[in-house]
C-alpha positions as CSV (number, residue, x, y, z in Angstrom):
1,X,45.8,-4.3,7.4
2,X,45.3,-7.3,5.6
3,X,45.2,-6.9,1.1
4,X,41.9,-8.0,0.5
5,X,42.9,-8.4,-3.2
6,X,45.2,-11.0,-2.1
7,X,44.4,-14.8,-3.6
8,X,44.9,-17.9,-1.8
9,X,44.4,-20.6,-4.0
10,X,43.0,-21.0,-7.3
11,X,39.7,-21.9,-6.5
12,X,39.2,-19.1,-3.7
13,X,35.9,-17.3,-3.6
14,X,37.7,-14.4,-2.5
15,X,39.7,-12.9,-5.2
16,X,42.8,-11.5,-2.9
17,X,45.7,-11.1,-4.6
18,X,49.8,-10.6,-3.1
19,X,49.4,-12.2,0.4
20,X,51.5,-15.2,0.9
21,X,50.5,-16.3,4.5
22,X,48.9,-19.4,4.0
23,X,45.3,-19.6,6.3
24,X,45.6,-20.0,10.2
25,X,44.3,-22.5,12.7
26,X,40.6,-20.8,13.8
27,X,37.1,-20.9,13.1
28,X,35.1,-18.4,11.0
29,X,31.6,-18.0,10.4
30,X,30.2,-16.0,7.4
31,X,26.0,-15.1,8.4
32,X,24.8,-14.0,5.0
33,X,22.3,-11.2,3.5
34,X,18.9,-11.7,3.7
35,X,16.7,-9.4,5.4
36,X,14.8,-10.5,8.4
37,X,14.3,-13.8,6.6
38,X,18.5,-14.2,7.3
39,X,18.1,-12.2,10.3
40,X,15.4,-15.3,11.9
41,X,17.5,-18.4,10.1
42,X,21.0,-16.9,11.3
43,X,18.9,-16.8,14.8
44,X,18.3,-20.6,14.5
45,X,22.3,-21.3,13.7
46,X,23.5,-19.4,16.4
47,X,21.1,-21.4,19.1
48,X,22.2,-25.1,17.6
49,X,26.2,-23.0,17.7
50,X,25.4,-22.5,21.2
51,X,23.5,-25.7,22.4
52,X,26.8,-27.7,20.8
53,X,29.2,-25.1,22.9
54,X,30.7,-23.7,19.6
55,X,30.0,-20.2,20.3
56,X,33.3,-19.7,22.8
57,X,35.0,-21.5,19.6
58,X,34.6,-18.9,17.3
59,X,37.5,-16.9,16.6
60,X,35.8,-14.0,14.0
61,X,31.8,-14.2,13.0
62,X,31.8,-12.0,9.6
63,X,28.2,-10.6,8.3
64,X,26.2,-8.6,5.7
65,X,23.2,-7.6,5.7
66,X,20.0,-9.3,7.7
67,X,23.3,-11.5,9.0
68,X,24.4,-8.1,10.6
69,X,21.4,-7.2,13.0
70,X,21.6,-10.6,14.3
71,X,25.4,-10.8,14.6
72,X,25.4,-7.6,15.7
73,X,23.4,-7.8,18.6
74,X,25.1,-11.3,19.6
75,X,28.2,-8.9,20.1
76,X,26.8,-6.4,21.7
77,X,24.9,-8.6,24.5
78,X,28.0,-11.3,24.5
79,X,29.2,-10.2,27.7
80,X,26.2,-10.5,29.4
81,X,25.5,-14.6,28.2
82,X,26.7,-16.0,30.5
83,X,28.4,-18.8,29.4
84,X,29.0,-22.1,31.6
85,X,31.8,-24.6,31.4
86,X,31.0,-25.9,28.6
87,X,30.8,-23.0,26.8
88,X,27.0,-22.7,26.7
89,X,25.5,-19.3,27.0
90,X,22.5,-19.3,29.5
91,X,20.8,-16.5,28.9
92,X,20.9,-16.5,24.7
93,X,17.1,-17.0,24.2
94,X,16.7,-13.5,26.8
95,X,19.8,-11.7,25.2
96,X,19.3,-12.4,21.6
97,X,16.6,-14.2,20.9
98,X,13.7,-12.3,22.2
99,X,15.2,-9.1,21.3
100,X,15.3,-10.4,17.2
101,X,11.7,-11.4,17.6
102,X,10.8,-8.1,19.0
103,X,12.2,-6.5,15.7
104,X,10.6,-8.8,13.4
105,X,7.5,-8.0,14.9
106,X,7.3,-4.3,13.5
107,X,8.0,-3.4,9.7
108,X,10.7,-0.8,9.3
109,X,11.8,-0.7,5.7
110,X,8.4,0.7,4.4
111,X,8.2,3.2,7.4
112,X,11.8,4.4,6.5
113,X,11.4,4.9,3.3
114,X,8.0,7.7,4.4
115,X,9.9,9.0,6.7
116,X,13.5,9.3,4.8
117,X,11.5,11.0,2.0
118,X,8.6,13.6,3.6
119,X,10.4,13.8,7.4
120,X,13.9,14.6,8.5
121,X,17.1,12.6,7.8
122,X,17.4,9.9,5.2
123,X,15.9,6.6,5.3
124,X,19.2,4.9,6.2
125,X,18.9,7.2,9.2
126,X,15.4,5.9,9.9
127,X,16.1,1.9,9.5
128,X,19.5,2.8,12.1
129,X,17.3,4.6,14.6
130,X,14.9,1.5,14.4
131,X,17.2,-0.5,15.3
132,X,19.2,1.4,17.9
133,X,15.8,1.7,20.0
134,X,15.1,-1.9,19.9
135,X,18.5,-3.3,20.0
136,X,21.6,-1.5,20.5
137,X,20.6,1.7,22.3
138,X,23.4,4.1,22.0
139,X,25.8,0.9,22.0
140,X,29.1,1.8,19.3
141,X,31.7,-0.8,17.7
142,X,34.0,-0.5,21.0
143,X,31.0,-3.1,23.0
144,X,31.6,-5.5,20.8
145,X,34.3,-8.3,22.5
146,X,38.0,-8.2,21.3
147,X,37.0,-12.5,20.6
148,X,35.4,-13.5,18.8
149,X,36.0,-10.4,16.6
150,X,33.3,-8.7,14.6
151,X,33.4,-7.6,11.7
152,X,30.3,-6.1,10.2
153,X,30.5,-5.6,6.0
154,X,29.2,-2.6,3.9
155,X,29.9,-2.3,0.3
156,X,31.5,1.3,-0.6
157,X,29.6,2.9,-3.6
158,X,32.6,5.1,-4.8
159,X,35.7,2.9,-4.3
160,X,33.8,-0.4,-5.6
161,X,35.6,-2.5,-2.3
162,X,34.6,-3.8,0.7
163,X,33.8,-1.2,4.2
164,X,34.5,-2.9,7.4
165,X,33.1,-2.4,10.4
166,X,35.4,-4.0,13.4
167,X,35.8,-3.0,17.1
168,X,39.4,-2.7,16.4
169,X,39.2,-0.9,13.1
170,X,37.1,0.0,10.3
171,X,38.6,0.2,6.7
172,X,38.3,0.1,3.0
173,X,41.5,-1.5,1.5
174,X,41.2,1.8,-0.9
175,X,40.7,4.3,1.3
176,X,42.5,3.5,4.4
177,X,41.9,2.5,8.3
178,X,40.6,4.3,11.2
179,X,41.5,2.8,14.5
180,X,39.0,2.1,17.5
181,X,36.2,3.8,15.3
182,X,33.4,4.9,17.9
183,X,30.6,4.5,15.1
184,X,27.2,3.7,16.9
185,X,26.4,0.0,16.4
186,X,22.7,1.0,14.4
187,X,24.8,3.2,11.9
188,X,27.3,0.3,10.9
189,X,23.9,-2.4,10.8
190,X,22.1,0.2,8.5
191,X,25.1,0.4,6.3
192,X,25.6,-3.2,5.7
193,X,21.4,-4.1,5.6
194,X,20.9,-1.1,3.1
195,X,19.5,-3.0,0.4
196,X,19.6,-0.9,-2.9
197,X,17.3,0.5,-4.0
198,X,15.3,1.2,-1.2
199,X,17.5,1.7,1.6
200,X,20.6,2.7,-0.2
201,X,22.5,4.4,0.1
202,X,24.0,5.3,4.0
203,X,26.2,8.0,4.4
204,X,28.9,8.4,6.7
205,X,30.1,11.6,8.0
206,X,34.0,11.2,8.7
207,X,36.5,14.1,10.0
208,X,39.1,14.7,8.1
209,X,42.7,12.8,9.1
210,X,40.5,9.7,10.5
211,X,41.0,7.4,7.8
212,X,44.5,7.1,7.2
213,X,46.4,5.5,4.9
214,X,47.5,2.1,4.5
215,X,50.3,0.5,2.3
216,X,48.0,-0.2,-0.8
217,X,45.5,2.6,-0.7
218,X,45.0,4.7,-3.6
219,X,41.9,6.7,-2.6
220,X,43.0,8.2,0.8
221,X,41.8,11.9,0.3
222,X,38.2,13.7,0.7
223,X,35.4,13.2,-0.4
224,X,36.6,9.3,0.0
225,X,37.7,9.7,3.3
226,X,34.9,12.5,4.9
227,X,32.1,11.6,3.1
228,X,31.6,7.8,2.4
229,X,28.7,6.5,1.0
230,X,27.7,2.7,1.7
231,X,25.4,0.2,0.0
232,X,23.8,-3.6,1.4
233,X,27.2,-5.6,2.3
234,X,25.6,-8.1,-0.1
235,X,26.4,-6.3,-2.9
236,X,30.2,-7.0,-2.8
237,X,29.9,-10.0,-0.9
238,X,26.4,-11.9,0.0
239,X,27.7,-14.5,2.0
240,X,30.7,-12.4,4.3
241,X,33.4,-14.8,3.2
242,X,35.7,-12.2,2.2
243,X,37.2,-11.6,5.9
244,X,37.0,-15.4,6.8
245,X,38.0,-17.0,4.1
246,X,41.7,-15.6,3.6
247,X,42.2,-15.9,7.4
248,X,41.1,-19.1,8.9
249,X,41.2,-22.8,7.4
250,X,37.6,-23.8,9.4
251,X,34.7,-21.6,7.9
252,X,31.5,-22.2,8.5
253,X,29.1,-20.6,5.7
254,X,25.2,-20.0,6.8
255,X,23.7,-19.0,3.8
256,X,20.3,-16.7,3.8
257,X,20.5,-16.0,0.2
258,X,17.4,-16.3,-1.8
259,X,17.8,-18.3,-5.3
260,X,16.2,-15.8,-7.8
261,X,12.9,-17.4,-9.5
262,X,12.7,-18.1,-13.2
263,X,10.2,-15.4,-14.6
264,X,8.4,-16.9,-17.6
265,X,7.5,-13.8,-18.9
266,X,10.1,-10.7,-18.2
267,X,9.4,-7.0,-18.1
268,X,10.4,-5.4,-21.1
269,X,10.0,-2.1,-20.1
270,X,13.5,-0.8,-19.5
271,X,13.5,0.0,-16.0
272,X,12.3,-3.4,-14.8
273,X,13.7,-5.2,-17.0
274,X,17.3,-3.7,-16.1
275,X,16.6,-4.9,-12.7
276,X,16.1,-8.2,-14.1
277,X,19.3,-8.4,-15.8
278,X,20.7,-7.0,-12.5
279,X,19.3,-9.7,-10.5
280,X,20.7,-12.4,-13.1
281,X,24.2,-11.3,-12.6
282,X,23.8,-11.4,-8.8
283,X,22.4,-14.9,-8.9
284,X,25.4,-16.0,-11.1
285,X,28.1,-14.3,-8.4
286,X,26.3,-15.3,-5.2
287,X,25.9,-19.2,-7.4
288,X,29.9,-19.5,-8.6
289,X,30.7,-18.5,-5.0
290,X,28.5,-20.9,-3.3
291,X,29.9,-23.9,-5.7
292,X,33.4,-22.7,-5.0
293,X,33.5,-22.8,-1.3
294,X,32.0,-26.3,-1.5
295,X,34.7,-27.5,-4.3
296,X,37.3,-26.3,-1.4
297,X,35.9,-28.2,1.1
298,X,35.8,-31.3,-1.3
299,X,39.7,-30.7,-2.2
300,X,40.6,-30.0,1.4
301,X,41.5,-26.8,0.9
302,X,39.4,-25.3,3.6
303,X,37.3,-27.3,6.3
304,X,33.9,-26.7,7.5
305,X,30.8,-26.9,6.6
306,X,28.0,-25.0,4.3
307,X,24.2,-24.7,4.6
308,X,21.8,-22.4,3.1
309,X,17.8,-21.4,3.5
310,X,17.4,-23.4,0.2
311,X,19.3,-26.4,0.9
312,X,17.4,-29.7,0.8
313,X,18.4,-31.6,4.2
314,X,18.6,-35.2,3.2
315,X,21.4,-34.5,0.9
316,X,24.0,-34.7,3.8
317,X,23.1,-38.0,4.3
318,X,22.8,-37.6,7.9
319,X,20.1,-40.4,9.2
320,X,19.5,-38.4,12.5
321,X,18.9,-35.2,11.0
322,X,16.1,-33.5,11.9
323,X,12.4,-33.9,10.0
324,X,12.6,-31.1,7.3
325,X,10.3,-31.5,4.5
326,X,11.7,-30.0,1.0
327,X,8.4,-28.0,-0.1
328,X,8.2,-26.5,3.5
329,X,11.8,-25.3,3.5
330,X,11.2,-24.2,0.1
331,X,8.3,-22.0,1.3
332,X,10.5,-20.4,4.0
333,X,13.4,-19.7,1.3
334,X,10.6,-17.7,-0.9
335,X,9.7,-14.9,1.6
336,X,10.6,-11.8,0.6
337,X,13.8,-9.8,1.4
338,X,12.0,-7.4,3.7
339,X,12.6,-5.5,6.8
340,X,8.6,-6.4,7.2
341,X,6.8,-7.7,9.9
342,X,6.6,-11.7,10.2
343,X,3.9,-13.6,11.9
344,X,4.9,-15.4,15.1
345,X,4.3,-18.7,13.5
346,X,6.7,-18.0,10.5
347,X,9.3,-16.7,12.6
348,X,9.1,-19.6,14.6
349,X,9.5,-22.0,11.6
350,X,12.3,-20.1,10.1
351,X,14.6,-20.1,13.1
352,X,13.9,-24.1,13.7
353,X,15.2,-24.7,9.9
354,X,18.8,-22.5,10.6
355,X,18.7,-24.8,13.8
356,X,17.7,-27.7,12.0
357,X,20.3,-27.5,9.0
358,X,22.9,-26.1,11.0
359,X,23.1,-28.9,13.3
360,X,23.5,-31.5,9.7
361,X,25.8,-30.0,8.3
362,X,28.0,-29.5,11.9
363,X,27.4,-32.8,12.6
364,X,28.0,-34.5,9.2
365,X,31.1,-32.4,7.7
366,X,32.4,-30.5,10.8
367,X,32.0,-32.7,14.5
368,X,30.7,-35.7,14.4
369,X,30.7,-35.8,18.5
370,X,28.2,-33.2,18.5
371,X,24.9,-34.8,20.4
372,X,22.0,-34.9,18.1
373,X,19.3,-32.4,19.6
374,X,16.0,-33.5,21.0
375,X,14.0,-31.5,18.9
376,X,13.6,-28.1,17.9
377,X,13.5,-24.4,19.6
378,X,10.4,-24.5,19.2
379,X,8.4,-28.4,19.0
380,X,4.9,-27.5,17.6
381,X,5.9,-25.5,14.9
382,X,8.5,-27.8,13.1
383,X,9.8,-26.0,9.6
């Protein structure tokens, strides 16, 4: 298994250090945190990634989060897309589409929180049974295709490191690898999308002897290896660039990430205001990260392209982008990091603006043969 503390370059986002293999010819695409706000937008990315025939391109599609239902499910349906010559998958809209919009349609966060704490199980077991009726049913990491390859991210409370959810493997860099893992699909969503407080933590029941060890790992013993307990994949890494980054020299970032708001007047009673000061340090990793991948695009180190919820789509200078006003993408980056119930309307506009930016920043930084679309997923709603 790869270090993950290996270092490619002095400006990496991804702290790595010891590996000497320089990246490799492929395309990577990190779909960020964001609860079903990044589950909607990553919905829109992946439809303009389709419509351009980029989807048979990808060689790994790396997730946290609101990133991971959709992601997820894109796996788990892939074989059934039908894709046509040009690498266009005809029944996307039926496959993943309508599925995600089913989901967004029903709150699950508050309802797993009731049930986790007066009912049976935890509420990590509640959001993963959500989400294995609606989406996965039954469905493990072995349906997910060998390319492009999977890899769905949890944070590990007790070793501090990234968990990895992968068809061919799951591993913590600390802990060790277990090969072929048969862990339902809902169980590693949950994992990565449970956002702490609330949903945190999921625990994961192991036998002992399944994690083995790995040159590097230090932690490869019980209760690390029988007992793990995982936290939001956006915790360790918001944006997924971790297992893209050090592996291929195209990655494309879609970013979900909400920018914290400036709070005139803070709580100063301890609890909140520690959350405060929690949420500060988050926006300063998720904002050093974010300025770093773009610096290595600038200096050539990597190619590809970024976009986020909050970008502001004139600044790629593209004249044929699509009509995206500023203060009604702005609206759409403010909703709340929720597994809540979204109005058809709103759902709508988010997944035309991942469509919308996507298709600027593939067209100005990444192909500029890519035909500019004829409007959006969905014409009356606009952003």
């Amino acid at each position: 298994m790869p270090d993950p503390n290996h270092v490619d370059d002095a400006s990496s986002p991804v702290r790595d250090a010891g590996a000497k293999e320089a990246p490799q010819k492929g395309i990577g695409l990190c779909l960020s945190g964001g609860g079903y706000r990044a589950m909607l937008f990553h919905v829109g990315v992946l439809w303009r990634l389709n419509e351009a025939g980029y989807l048979p391109k990808l060689d790994r599609i790396s997730s946290v989060s609101g990133g991971s239902i959709t992601s997820a499910l894109l796996g788990y349906r892939w074989g059934e897309l039908g894709f046509d010559a040009a690498g266009v998958a005809q029944r996307f809209v039926d496959h993943v589409v309508t599925p995600i919009r089913g989901l967004a349609g029903k709150t699950i966060d508050t309802k797993s929180v009731i049930g986790g704490i007066f009912w049976r199980g935890t509420i990590a077991e509640w959001v993963a049974d959500a989400y294995d009726k609606r989406l996965f049913h039954g469905s493990t990491l072995q349906h997910l295709p060998d390319k492009p390859r999977f890899v769905i991210n949890a944070t590990n409370v007790q070793s501090g490191a990234l968990w990895r959810f992968s068809k061919p493997y799951m591993a913590d860099y600390r802990v060790g690898q277990a090969d072929s893992p048969a862990i339902k699909l809902c169980d590693a969503v949950a994992a990565s999308s449970a956002f702490p407080p609330v949903l945190s933590p999921a625990e994961l029941k192991l036998s002992p002897g399944q994690m083995k060890a790995v040159p590097g790992t230090d932690l490869n013993q019980p209760p690390y290896t029988t007992d793990v307990m995982l936290t939001d994949g956006g915790v360790y890494d918001n944006m997924g660039l971790e297992t893209v980054w050090k592996k291929y020299q195209t990655v494309l970032v879609s970013d979900d990430g909400a920018k914290m708001p400036a709070a005139a007047s803070p709580y100063r009673a301890w609890a909140r205001h520690v959350v405060r000061i929690l949420d500060v340090i988050d926006n300063q990793v998720r904002s050093l990260r974010k300025r770093q991948v773009i610096d290595a695009y600038k200096d050539k180190l990597r190619l590809g392209a970024y976009w986020g919820v909050g970008t502001n789509i004139v600044d790629y200078g593209l004249p044929s982008a699509m009509p995206c006003p500023f203060p009604r993408t702005r609206e759409l980056a403010n909703i709340p990091t929720r597994l809540a119930e979204m109005e058809a309307v709103l759902q709508e506009r988010l997944i035309n603006w991942g469509y919308a930016v996507c298709d600027a920043g593939m067209r100005r930084h990444v192909d500029a043969t890519i035909q500019a679309p004829k409007g959006f997923p969905y014409p009356g709603r606009g952003v």
